[in-house]
TIRO-2110 file (N, C-alpha, C; in Angstrom, 1 decimal):
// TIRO-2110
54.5, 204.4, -54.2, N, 1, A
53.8, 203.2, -53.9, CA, 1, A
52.3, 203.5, -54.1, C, 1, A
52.0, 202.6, -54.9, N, 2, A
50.4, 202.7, -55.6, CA, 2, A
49.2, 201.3, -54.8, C, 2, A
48.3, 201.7, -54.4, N, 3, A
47.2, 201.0, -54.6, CA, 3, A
46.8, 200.6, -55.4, C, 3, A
46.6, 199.2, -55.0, N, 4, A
45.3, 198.9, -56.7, CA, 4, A
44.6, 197.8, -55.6, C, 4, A
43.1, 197.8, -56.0, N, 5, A
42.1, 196.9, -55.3, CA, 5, A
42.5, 195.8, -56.0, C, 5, A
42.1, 194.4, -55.8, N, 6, A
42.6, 193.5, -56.3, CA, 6, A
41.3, 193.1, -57.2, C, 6, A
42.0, 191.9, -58.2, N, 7, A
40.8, 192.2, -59.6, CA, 7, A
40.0, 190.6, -59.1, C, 7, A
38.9, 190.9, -59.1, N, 8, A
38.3, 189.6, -59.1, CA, 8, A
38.4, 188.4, -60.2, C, 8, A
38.2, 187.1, -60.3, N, 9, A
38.4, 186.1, -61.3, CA, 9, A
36.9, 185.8, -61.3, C, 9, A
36.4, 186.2, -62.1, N, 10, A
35.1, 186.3, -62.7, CA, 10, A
34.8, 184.8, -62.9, C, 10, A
35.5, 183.8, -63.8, N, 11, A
34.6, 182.9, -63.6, CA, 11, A
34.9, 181.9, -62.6, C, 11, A
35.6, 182.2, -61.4, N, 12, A
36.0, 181.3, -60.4, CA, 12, A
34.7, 182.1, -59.5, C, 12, A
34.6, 183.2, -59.5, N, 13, A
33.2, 183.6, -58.9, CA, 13, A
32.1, 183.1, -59.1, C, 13, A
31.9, 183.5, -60.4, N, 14, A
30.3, 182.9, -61.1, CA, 14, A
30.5, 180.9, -60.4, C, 14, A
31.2, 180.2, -60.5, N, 15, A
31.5, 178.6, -60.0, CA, 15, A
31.2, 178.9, -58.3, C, 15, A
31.6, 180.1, -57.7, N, 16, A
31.5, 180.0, -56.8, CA, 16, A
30.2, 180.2, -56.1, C, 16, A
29.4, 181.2, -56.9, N, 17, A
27.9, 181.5, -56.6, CA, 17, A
27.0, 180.5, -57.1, C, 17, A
27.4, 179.7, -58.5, N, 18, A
26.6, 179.1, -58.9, CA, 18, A
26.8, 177.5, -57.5, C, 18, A
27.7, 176.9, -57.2, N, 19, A
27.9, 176.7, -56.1, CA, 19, A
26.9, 176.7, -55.0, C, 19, A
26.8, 177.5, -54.5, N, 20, A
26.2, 178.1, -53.5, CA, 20, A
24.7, 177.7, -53.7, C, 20, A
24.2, 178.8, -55.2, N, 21, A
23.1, 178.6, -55.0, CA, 21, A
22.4, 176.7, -55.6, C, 21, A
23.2, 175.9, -55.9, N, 22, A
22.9, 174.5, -56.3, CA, 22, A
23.5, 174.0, -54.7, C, 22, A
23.6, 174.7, -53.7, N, 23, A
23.5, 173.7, -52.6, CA, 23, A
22.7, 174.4, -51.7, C, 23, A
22.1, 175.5, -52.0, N, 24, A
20.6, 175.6, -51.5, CA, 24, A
19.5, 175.2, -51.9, C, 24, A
19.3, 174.8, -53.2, N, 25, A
18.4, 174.4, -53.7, CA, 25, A
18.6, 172.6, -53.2, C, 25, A
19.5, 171.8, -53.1, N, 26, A
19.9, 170.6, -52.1, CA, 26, A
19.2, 170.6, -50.8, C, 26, A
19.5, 171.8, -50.1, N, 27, A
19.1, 172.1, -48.7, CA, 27, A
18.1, 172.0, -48.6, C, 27, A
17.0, 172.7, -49.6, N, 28, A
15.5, 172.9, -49.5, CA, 28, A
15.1, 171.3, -49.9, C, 28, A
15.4, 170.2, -50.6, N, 29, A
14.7, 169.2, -50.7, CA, 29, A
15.9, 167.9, -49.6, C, 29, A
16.1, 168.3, -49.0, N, 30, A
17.4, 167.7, -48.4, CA, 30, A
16.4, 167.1, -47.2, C, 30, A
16.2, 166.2, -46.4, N, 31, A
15.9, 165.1, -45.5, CA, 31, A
16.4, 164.1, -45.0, C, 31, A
17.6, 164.5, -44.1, N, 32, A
18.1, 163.4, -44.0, CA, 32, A
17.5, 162.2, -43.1, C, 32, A
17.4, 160.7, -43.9, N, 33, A
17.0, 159.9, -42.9, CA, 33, A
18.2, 159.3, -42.4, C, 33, A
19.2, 159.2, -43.0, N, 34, A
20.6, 157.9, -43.0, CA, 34, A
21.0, 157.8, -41.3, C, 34, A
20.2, 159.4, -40.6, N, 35, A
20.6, 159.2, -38.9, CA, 35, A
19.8, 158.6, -38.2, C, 35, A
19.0, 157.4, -38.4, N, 36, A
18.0, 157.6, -37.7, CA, 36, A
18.4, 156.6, -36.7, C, 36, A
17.9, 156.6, -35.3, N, 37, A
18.3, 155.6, -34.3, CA, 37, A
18.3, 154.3, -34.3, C, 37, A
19.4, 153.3, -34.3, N, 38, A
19.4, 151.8, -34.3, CA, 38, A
18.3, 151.7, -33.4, C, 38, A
17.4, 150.5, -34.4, N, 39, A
16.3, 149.8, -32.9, CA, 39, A
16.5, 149.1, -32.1, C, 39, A
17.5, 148.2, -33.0, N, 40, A
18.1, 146.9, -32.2, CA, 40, A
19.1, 147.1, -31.3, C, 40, A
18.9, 145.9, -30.2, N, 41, A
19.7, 146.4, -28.6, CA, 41, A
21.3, 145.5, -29.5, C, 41, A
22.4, 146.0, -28.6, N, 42, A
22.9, 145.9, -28.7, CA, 42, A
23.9, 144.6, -27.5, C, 42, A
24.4, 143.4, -27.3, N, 43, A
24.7, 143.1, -26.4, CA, 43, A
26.3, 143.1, -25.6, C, 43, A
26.5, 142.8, -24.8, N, 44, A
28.0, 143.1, -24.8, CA, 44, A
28.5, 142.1, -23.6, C, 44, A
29.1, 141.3, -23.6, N, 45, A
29.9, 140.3, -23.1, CA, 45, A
30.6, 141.0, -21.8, C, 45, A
31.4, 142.1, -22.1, N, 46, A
31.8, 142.5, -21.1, CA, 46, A
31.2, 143.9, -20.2, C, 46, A
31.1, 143.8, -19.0, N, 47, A
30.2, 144.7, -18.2, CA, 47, A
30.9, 145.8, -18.2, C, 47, A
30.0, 147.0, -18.2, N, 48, A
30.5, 148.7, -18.7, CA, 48, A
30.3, 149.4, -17.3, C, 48, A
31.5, 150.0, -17.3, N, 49, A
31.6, 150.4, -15.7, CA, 49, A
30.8, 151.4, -15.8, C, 49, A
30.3, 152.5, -14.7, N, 50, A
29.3, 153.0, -14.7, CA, 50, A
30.2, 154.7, -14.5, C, 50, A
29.6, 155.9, -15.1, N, 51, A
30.2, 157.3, -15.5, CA, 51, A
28.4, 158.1, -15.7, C, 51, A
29.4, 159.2, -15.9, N, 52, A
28.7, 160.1, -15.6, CA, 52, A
28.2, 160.2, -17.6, C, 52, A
28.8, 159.9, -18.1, N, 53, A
28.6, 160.0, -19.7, CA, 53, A
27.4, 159.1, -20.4, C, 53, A
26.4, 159.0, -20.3, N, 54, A
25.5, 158.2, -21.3, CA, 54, A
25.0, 158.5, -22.2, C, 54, A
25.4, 158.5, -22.9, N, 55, A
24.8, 158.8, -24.4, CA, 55, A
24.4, 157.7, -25.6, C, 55, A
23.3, 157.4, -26.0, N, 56, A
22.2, 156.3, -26.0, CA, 56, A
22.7, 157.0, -27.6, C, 56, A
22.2, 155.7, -28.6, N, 57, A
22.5, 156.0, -30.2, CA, 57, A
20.9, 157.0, -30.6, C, 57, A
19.7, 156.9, -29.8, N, 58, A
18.8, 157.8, -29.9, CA, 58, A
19.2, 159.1, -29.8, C, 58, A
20.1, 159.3, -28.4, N, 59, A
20.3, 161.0, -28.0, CA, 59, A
21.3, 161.4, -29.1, C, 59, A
22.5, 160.4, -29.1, N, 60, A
23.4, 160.8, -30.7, CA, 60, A
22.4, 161.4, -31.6, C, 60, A
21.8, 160.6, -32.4, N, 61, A
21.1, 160.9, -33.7, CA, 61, A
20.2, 161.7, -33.4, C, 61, A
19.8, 162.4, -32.6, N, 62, A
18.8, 163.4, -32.3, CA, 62, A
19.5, 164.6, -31.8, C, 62, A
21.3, 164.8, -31.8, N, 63, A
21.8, 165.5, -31.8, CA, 63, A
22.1, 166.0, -32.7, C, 63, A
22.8, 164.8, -33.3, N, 64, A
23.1, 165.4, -34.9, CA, 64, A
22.5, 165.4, -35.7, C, 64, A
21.2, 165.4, -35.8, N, 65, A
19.9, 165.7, -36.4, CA, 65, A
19.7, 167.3, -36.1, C, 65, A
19.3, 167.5, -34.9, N, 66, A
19.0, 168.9, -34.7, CA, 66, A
20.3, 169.9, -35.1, C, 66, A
21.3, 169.5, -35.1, N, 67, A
22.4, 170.5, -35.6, CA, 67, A
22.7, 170.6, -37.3, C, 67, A
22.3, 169.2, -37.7, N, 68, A
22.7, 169.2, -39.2, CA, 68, A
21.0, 170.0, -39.6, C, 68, A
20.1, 170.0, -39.1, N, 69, A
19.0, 171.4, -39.5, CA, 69, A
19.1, 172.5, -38.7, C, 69, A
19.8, 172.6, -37.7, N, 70, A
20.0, 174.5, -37.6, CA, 70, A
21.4, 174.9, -38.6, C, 70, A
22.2, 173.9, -39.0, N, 71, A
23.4, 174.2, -39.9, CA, 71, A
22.8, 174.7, -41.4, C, 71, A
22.1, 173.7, -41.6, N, 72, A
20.8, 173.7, -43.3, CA, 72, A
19.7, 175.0, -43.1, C, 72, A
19.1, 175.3, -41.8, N, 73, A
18.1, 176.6, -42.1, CA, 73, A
19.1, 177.8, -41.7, C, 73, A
20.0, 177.7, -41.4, N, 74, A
21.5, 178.9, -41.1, CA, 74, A
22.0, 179.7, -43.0, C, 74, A
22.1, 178.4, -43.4, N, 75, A
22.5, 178.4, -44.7, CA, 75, A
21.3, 178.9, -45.5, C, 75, A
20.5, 178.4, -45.3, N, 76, A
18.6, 178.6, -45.9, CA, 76, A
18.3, 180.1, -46.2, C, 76, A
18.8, 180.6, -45.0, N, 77, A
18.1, 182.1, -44.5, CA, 77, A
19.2, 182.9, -44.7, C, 77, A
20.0, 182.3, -44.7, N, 78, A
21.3, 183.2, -45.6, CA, 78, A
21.5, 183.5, -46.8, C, 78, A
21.2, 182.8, -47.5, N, 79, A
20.9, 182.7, -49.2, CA, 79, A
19.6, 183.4, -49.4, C, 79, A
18.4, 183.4, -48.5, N, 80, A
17.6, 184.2, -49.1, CA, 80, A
17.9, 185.4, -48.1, C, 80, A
18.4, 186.1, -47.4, N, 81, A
18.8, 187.3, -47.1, CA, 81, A
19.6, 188.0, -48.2, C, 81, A
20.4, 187.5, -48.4, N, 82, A
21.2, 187.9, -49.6, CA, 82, A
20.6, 188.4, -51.0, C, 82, A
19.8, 187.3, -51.1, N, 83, A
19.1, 187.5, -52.7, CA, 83, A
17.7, 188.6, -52.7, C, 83, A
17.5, 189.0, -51.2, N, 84, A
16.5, 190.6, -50.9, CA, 84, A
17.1, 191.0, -51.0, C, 84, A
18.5, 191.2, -51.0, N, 85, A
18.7, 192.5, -51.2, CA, 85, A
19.4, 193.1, -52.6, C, 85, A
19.4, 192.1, -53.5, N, 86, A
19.6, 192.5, -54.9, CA, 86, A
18.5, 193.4, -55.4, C, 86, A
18.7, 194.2, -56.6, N, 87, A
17.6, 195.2, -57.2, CA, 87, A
16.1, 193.7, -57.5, C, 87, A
14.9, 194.5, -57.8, N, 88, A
14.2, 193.8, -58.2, CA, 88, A
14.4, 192.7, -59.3, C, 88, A
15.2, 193.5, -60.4, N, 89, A
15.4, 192.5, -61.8, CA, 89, A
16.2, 191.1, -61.6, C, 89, A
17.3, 191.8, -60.9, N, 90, A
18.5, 190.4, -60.6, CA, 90, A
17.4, 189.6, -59.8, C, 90, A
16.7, 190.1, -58.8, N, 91, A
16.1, 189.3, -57.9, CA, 91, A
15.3, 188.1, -58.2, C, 91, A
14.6, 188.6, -59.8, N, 92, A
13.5, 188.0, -60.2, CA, 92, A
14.4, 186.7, -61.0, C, 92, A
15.4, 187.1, -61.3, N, 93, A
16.1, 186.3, -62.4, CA, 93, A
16.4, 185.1, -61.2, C, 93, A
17.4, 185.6, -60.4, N, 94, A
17.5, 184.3, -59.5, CA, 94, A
17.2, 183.4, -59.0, C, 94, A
15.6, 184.2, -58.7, N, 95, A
14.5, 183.3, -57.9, CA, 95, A
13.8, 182.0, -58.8, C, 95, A
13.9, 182.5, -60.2, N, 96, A
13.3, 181.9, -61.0, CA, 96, A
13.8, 181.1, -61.4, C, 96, A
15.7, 181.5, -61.5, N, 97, A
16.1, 180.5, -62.1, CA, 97, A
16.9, 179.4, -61.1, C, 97, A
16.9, 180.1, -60.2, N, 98, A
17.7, 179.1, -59.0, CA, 98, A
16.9, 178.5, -57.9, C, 98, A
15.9, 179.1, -57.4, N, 99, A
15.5, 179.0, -56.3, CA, 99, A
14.1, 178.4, -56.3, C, 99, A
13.8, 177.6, -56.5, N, 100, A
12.7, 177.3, -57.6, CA, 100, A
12.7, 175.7, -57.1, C, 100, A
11.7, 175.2, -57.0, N, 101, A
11.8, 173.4, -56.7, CA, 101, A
12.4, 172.8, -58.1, C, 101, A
11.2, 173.4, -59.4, N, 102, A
11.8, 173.0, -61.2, CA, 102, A
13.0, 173.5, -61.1, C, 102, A
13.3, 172.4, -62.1, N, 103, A
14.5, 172.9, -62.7, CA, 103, A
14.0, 173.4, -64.1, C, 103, A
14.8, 174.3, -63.9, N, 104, A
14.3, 175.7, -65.6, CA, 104, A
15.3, 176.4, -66.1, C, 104, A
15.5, 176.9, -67.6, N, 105, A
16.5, 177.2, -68.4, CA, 105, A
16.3, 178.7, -68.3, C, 105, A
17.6, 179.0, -68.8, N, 106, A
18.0, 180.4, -68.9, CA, 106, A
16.7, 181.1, -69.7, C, 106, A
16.9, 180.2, -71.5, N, 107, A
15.6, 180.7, -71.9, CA, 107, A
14.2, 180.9, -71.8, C, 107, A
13.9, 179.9, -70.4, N, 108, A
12.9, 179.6, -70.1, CA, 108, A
12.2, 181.2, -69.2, C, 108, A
13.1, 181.6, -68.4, N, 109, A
13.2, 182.5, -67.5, CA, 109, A
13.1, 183.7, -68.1, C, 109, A
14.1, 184.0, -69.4, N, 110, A
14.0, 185.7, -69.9, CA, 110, A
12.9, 185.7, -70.9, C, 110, A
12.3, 184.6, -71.6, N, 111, A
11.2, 184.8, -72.0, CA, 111, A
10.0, 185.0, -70.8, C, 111, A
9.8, 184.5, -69.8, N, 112, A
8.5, 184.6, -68.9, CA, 112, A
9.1, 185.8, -68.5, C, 112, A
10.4, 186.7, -68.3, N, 113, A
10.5, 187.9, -68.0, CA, 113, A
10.3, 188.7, -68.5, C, 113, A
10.1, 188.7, -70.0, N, 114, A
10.2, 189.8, -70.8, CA, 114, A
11.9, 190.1, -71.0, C, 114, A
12.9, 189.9, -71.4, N, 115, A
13.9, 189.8, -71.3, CA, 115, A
14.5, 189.6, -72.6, C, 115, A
15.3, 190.4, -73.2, N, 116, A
15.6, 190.0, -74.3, CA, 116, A
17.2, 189.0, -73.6, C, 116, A
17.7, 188.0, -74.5, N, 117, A
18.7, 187.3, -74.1, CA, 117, A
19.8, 188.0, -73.9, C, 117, A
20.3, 189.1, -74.4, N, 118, A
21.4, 189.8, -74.1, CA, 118, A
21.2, 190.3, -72.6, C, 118, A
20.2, 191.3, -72.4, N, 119, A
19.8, 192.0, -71.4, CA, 119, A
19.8, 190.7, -70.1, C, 119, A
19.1, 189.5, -70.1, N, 120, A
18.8, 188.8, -69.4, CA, 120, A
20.4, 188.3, -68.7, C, 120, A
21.6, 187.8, -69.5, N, 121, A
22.7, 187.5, -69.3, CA, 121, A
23.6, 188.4, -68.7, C, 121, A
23.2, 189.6, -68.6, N, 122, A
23.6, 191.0, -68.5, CA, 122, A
23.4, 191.4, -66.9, C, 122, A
22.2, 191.4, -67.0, N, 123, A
21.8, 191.5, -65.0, CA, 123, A
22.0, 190.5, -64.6, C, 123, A
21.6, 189.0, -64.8, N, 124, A
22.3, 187.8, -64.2, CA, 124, A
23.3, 187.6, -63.9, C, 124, A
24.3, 188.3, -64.9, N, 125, A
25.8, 188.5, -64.4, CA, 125, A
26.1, 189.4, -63.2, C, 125, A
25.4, 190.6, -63.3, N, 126, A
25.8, 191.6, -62.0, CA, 126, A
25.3, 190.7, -60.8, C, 126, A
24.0, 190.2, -60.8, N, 127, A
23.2, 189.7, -59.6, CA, 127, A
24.4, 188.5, -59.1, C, 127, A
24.7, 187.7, -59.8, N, 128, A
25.8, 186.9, -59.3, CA, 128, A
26.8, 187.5, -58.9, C, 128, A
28.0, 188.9, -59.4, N, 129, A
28.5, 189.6, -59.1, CA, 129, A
28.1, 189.9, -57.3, C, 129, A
27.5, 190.5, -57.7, N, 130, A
26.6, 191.2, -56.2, CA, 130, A
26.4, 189.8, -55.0, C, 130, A
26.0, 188.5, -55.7, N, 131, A
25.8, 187.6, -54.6, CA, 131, A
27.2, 187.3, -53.7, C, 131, A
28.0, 187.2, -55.3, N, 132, A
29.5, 187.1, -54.4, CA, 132, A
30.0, 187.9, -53.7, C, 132, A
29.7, 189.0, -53.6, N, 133, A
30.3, 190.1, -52.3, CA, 133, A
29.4, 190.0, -51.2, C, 133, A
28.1, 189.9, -51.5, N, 134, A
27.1, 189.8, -50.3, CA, 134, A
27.9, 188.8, -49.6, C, 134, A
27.6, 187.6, -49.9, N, 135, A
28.3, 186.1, -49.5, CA, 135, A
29.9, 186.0, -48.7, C, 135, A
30.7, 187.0, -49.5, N, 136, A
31.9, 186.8, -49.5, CA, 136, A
32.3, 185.9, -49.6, C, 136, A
31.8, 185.4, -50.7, N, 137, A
32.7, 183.8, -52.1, CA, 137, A
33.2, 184.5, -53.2, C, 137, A
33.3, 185.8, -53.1, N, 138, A
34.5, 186.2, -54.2, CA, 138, A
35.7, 185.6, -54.7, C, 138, A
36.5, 185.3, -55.4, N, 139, A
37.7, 184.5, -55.8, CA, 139, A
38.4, 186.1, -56.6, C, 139, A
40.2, 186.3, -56.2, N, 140, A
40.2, 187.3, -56.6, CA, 140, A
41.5, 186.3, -57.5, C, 140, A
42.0, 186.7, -58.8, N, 141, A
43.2, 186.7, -59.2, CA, 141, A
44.7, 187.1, -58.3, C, 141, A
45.2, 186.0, -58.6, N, 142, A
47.0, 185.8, -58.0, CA, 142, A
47.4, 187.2, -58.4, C, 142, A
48.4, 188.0, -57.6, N, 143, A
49.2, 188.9, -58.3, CA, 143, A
49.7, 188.6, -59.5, C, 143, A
50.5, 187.6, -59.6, N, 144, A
50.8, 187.0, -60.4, CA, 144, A
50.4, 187.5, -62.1, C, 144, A
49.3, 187.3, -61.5, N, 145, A
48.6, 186.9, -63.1, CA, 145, A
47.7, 188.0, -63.6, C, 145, A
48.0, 188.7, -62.5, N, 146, A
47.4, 190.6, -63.1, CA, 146, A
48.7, 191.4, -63.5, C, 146, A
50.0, 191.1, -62.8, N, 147, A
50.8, 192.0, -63.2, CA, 147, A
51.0, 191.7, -64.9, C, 147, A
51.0, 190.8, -64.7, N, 148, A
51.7, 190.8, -67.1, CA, 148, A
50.6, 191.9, -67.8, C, 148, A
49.1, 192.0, -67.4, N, 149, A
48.4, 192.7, -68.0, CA, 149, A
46.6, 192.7, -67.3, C, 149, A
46.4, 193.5, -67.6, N, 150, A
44.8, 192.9, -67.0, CA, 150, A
43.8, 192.0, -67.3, C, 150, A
43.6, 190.9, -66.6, N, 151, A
42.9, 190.4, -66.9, CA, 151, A
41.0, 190.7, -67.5, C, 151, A
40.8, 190.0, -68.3, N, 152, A
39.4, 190.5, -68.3, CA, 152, A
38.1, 190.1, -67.8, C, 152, A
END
């Protein structure tokens, strides 16, 4: 009886990081107004017996307001925890290319790095690699589909 670590599915990973980081970049321009409190009173024909429960459509939306932004800076501070602790190069690559208010191209990024295009695609790949295990959004291959032969 043999071990074997299980093989990751590389581009269900890369979908998975890329993922990730296109819904932090959401988070950072993200403002929700759609909760904001009805002004208008509300009337009601029939009389509401009286309880211990009041909750006013202000205290609602000022709940789920403060949770839908501790949920968004949870996520926030987690994505940039993660991306400290890549080597400098990956780091630079990500910030530049993902984390960034512009939107900007692969080319755009290994030229302002000094990067030749092989090299640039090369660390970008590990740094995503590395995101998905920091994260734990790895995707690994079915047994299935490693036993016929290895995938690559």
């Amino acid at each position: 009886m043999s071990f074997r670590l299980p093989t990751i599915d590389k581009d269900a990973t890369r979908d998975a990081v890329d993922r990730e980081l296109e819904k932090y970049r959401m988070y950072l321009l993200m403002d929700p107004e759609e909760n904001e409190p009805k002004i208008t009173s509300q009337f009601k024909l029939i009389a509401t017996a009286p309880g211990n429960a009041f909750h006013s459509t202000t205290e609602e939306t000022a709940i789920k307001k403060i949770d839908q932004e501790n949920k968004r800076q949870e996520f926030i501070n987690k994505i940039q925890r993660a991306v400290n602790r890549l080597a400098f190069q990956e780091r630079s690559i990500i910030i530049k290319r993902y984390l960034t208010d512009d939107e900007v191209y692969d080319y755009e990024v290994y030229n302002d790095l000094g990067f030749s295009e092989r090299k640039y695609y090369r660390i970008k790949s590990r740094a995503f690699y590395k995101l998905a295990l920091i994260l734990r959004i790895e995707v690994y291959l079915e047994e299935s589909q490693t036993e016929g032969g290895e995938a690559s």
